[in-house]
C-alpha positions as CSV (number, residue, x, y, z in Angstrom):
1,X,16.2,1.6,-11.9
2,X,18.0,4.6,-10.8
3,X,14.7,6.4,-9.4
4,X,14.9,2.8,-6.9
5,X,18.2,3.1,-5.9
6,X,17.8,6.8,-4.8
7,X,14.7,5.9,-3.0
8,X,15.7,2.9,-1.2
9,X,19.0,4.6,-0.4
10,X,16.5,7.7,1.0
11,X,14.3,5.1,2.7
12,X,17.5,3.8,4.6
13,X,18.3,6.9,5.8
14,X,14.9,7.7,7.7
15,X,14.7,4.4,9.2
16,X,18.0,5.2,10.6
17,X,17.2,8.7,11.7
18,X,13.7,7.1,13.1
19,X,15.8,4.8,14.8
20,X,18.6,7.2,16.6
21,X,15.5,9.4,17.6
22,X,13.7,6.5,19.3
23,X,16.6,5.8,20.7
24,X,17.1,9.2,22.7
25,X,13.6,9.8,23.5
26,X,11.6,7.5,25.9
27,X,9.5,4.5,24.2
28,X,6.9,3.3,26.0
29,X,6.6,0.3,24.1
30,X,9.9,-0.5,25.6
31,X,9.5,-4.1,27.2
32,X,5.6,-4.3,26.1
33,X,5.3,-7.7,24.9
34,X,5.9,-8.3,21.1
35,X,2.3,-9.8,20.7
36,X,0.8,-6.6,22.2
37,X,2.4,-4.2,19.6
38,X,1.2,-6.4,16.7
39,X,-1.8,-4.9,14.8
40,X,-4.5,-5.9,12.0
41,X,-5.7,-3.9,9.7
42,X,-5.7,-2.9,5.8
43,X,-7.7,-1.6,3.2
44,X,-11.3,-2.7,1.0
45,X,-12.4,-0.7,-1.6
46,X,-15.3,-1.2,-3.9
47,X,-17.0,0.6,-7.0
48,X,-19.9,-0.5,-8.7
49,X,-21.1,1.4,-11.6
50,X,-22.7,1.0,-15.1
51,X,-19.4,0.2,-16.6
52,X,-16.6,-0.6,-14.2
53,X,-16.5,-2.7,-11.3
54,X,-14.0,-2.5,-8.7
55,X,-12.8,-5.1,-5.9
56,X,-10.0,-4.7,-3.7
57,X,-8.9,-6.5,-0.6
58,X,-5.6,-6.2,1.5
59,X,-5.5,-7.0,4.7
60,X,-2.3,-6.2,6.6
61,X,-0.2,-7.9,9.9
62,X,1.6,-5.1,11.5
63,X,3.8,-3.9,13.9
64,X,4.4,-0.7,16.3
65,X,7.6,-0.4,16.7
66,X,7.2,3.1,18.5
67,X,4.3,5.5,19.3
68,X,5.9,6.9,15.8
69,X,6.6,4.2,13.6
70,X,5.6,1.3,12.4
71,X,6.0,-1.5,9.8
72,X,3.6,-4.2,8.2
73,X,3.1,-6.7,5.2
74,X,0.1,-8.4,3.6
75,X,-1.4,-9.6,0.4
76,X,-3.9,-7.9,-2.1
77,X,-6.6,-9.1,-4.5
78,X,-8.0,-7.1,-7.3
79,X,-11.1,-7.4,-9.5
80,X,-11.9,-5.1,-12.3
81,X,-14.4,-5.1,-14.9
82,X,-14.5,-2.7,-18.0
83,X,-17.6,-2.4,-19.7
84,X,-16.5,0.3,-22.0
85,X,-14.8,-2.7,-24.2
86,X,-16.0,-5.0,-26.7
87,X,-15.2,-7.7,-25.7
88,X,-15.7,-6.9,-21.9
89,X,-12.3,-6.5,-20.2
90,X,-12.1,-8.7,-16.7
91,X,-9.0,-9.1,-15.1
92,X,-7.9,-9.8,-11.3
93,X,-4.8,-8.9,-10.0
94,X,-3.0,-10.5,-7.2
95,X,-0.1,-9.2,-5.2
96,X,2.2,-8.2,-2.0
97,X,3.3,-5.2,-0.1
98,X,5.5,-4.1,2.3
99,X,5.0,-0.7,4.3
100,X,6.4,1.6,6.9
101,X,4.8,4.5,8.4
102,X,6.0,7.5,10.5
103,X,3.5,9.5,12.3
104,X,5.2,13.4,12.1
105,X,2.4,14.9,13.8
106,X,-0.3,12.6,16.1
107,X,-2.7,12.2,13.2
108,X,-0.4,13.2,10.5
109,X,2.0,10.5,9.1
110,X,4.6,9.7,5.9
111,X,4.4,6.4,4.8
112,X,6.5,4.1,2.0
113,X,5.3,0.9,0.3
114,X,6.9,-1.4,-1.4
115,X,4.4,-3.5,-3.8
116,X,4.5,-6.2,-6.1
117,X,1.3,-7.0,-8.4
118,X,0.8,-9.9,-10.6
119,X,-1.5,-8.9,-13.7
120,X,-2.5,-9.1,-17.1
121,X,-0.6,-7.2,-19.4
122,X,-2.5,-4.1,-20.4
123,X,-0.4,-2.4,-23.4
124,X,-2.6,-3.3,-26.2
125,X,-2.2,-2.8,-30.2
126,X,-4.6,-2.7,-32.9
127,X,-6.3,-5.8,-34.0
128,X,-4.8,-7.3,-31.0
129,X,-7.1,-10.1,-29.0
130,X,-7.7,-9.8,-26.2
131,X,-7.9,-13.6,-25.0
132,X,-4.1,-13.5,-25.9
133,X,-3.3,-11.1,-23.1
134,X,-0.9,-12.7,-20.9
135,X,0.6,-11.9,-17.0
136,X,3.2,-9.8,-16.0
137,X,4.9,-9.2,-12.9
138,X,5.5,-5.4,-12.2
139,X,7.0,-3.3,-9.3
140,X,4.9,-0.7,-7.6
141,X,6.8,1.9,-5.4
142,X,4.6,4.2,-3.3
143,X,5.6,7.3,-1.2
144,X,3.0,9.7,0.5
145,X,0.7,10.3,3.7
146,X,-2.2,10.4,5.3
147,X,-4.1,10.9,8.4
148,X,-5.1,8.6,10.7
149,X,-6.9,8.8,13.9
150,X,-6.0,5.8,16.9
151,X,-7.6,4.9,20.0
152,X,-5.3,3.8,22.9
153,X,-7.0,0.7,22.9
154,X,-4.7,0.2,19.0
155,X,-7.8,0.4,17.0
156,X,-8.5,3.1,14.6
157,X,-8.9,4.0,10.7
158,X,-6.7,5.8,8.3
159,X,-6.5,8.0,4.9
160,X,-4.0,8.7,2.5
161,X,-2.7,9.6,-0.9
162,X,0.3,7.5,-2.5
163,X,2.1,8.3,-5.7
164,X,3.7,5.3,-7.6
165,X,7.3,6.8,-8.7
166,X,7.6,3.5,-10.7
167,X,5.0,4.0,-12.7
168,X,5.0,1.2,-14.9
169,X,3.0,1.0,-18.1
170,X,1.2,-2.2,-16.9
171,X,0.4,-0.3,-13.4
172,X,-3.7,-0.5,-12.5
173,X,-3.0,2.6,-10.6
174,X,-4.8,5.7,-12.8
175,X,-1.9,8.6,-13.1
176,X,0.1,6.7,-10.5
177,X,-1.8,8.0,-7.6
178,X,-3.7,5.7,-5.1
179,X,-6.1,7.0,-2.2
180,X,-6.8,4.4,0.5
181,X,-9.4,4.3,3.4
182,X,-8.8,1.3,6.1
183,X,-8.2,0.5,9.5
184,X,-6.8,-1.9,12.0
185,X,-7.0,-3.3,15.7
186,X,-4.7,-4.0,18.2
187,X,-3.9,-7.9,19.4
């Protein structure tokens, strides 16, 4: 819970450095329409192979705040399936994020997400069945960046590497890192 504090209380303090230095310099989405700075986008991924599949879908309603920053939220779905287990393991997953993302460079950005998964409890014992699994609410806490290339039209695609500093024992997230290919479109 302390790792939380510190990084909200670090998140804070960006936002409001991103926000005096938007402030000085000239932002030309100053008086654009607010419909005009709202984006689509998100993420898909997909793996089939002989003994996991993989499903995941989040699409994302965002905002530019400034030709630096900007903000979003959306939901997630997950599928997996796990072969490798007798019984088969299936499980979805079901959730909500929260982002914000600061371009340092034109391409290059920071980004922080805030996520909130619904699953099935994976800490398993011996003899343990696993019909009797049951759902668990856990708090996912991503910090990273990525690059991402935008057309001035607002469409484009991005890549990026997260790390989960949570890292809950329930988290779907492999050593608490997460790479992510989307995109998104202008309104």
């Amino acid at each position: 819970m302390q790792n939380i504090k510190l990084l909200i209380l670090v998140m804070a303090i960006i936002l409001a450095d991103t926000k005096s230095v938007a402030q000085k310099s000239e932002n030309p989405y100053r008086g654009v329409p607010f419909k005009e700075r709202i984006f689509l986008g998100g993420d898909l991924g997909v793996s089939f192979g002989s003994d996991i599949t993989y499903i995941r879908v989040a699409p994302v309603l965002g905002y530019t705040v400034s030709p630096k920053f900007s903000f979003g939220a959306g939901p997630s779905y997950q599928y997996w399936e796990d072969k490798r287990f007798r019984p088969t393991l299936e499980s979805t997953i079901w959730g909500a994020s929260a982002f914000g993302r600061y371009f340092l460079l034109d391409q290059l950005f920071i980004q922080s997400e805030f996520e909130v998964l619904n699953l099935e409890e994976i800490a398993f014992t011996v003899g343990s069945d696993f019909d009797d699994r049951k759902r668990v609410t856990i708090p996912v806490l991503f910090v990273g960046g990525g690059y991402s290339q935008r057309t001035a039209s607002g469409a484009g695609f991005f890549v990026s590497v997260l790390y989960d500093v949570i890292g809950d024992r329930n988290s779907p997230y492999p050593n608490d890192i997460v790479f992510r290919v989307g995109g998104f479109i202008g309104l």
